[in-house]
C-alpha positions in Angstrom: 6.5 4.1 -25.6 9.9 4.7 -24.0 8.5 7.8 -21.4 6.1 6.6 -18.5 3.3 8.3 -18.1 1.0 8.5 -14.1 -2.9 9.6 -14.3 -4.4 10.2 -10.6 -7.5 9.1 -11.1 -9.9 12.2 -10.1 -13.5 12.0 -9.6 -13.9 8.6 -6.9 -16.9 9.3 -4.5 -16.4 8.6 -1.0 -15.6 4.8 -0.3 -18.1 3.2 1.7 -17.9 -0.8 2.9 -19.0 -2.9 0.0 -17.8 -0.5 -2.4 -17.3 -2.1 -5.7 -13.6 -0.5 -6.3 -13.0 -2.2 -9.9 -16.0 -0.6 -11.0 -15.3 3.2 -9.3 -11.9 3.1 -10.9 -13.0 2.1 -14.4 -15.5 4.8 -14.6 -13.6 7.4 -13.1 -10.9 6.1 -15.4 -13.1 6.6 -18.6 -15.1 9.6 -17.3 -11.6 11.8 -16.7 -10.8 10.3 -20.8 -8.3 7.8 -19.4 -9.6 4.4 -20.0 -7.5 1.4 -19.3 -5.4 0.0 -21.6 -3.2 -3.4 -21.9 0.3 -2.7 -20.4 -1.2 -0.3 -17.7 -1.0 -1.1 -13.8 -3.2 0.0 -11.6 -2.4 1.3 -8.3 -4.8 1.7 -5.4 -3.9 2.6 -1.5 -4.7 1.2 0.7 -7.2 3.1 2.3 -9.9 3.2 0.0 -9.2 -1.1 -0.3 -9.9 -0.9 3.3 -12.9 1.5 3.3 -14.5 -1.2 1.0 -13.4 -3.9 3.0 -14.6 -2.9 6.6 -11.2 -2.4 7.8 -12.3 0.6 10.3 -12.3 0.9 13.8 -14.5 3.1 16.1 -12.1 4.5 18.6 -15.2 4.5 21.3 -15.8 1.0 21.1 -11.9 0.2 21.9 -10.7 0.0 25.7 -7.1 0.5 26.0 -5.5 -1.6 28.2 -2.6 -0.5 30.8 0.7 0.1 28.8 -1.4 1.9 26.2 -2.8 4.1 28.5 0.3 4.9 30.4 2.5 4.5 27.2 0.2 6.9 25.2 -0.1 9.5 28.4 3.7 10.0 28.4 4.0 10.8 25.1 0.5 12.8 24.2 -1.2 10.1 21.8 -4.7 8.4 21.6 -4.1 5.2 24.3 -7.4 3.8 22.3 -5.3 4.3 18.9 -2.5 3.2 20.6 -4.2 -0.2 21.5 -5.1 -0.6 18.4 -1.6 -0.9 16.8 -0.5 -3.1 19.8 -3.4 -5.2 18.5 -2.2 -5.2 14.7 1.2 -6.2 16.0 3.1 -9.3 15.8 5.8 -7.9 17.4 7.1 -4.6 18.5 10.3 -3.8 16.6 11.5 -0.6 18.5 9.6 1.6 20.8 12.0 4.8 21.7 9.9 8.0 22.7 6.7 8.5 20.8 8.0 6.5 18.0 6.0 3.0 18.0 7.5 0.6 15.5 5.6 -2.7 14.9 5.5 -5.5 12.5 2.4 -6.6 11.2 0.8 -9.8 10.8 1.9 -9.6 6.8 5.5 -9.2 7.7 5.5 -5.8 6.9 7.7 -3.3 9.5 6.1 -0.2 10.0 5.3 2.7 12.3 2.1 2.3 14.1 1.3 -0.6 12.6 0.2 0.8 9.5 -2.9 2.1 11.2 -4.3 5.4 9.7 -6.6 8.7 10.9 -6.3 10.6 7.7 -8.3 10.9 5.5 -11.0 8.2 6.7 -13.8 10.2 5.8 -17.1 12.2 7.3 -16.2 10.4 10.6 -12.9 11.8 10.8 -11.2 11.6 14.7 -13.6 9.0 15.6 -12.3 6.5 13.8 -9.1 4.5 12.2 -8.5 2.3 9.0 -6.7 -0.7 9.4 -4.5 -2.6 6.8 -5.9 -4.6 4.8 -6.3 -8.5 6.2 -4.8 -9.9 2.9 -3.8 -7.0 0.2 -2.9 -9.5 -2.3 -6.0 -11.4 -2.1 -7.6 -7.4 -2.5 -5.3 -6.3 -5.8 -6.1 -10.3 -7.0 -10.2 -9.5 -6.6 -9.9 -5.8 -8.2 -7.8 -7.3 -11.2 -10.2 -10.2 -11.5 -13.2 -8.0 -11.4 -11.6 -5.4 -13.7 -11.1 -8.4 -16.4 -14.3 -9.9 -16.3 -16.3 -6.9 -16.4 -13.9 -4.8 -18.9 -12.1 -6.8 -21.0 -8.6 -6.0 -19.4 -5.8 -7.4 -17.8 -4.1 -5.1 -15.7 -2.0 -6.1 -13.2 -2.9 -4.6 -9.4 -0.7 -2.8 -6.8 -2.4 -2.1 -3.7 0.2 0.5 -2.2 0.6 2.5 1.6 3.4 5.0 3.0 5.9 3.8 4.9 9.1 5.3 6.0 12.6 4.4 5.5 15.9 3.8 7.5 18.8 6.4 7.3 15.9 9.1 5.4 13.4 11.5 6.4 10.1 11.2 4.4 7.7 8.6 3.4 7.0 7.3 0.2 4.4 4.5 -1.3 5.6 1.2 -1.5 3.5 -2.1 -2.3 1.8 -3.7 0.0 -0.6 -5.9 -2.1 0.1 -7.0 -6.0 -1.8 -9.1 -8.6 -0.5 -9.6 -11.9 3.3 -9.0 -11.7 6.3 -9.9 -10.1 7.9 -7.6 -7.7 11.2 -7.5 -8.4 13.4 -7.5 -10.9 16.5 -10.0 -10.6 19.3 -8.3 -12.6 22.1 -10.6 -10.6 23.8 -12.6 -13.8 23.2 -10.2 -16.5 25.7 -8.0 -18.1 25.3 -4.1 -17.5 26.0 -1.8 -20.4 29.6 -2.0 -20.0 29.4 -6.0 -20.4 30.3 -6.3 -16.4 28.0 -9.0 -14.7 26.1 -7.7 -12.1 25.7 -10.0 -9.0 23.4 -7.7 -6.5 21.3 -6.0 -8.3 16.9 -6.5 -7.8 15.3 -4.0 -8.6 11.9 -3.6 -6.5 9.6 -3.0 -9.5 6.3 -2.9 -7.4 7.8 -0.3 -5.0 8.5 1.9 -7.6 5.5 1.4 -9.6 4.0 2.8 -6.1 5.9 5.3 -5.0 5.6 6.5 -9.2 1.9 6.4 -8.7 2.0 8.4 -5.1 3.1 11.7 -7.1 -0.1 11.6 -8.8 -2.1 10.3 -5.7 -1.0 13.8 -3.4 -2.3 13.3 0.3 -4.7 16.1 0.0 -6.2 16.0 -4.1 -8.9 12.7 -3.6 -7.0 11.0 -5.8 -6.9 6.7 -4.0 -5.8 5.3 -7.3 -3.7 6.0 -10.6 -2.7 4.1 -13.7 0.6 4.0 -14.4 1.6 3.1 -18.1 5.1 3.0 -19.8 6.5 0.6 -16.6 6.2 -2.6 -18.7 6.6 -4.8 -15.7 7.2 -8.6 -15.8 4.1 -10.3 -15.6 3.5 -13.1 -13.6 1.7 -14.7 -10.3 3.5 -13.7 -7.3 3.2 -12.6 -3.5 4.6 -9.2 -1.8 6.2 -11.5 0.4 8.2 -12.4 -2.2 10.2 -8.6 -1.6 10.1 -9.1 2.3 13.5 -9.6 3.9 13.6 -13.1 5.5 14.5 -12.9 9.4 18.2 -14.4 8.6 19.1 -11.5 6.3 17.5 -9.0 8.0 20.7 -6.9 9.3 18.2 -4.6 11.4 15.8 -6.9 13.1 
């Protein structure tokens, strides 16, 4: 296969805590005639990983503390939602006007913390979802389930939106992966024209996501999609493998 081909996954009820996600996918999979095959990935956000895994807040029981309530009164936001991504934080990165840029506990730099009101389900406005504690240790348990249950290996991307420097937009990247190895290190090989390239990683995961985010939509219930035709190196790896150490970060 030299094309690459994205099925949304339609047809995933509600996720509920406890939710059995490897099992959900692979029926909806098989029910919508797109069963799993070796070489796929499978991509899941983040939301529905944290649905199952409790990660949701009730905005009632929070009590914001001074700077969020000042903070969020200046600038016409939640002060409880706005404690809650102080809470997430390791460290505030920028805070200019109603932007709020933190970095997580994972190492991953984000606005608000990756913390989420949309679509969270029937009790939409009363509550948030909050990153996954660990999403490799989430893509690791959906893979492992998916395997021992199914009779597949397929490796995992759990994936979220994030924007980006210099560009208006988001786009999915990985947040969480099981099964393959994130990037791509071209530096030392020969392009097409025989010149050796000595930059060049490409960030496989994040592109596997942001593929898989076309057939997700924001509004379609679609939380997961296989992605087949990316042939990705397989392997054991961490996300923070494709996080920017401190020392080379040129923006931190």
């Amino acid at each position: 296969m030299t094309g690459l081909h994205i099925f949304g996954i339609s047809g995933i009820p509600e996720v509920t805590e406890g939710a059995d996600l490897a099992e959900v996918i692979v029926d909806a999979a098989t029910a919508a005639s797109t069963p799993l095959q070796d070489g796929d990935v499978v991509v899941v956000t983040s939301k529905i990983v944290s649905k199952a895994e409790g990660r949701i807040i009730e905005l009632s029981e929070v009590e914001p503390s001074p700077f969020a309530v000042a903070w969020s009164t200046t600038w016409d936001k939640d002060p409880a939602v706005t404690e809650v991504v102080l809470r997430e934080a390791k460290r505030v990165v920028r805070q200019l006007g109603p932007v709020l840029i933190t970095e997580t506990h994972h190492g991953f730099v984000c606005a608000n913390g990756g913390i989420d009101a949309s679509n969270v389900g029937p009790a939409s406005g009363q509550v948030v979802t909050l990153l996954p504690r660990d999403p490799d240790a989430s893509a690791t348990g959906i893979r492992a389930a998916i395997r021992s249950r199914f009779g597949v290996d397929v490796p995992v991307v759990v994936s979220d939106s994030f924007g980006r420097p210099w560009r208006w937009g988001i786009t999915d990247v990985a947040i969480g992966i099981s099964g393959m190895l994130p990037l791509d290190d071209l530096r030392g090989v020969a392009d097409h024209d025989g010149r050796v390239m000595r930059s060049t990683v490409r960030a496989v995961a994040d592109q596997v996501a942001s593929a898989a985010e076309l057939a997700f939509g924001k509004t379609t219930a679609r939380p997961a999609a296989i992605v087949r035709g990316a042939h990705p190196t397989r392997g054991e790896a961490t996300i923070k493998d494709a996080l920017i150490p401190g020392d080379f970060d040129l923006f931190r």
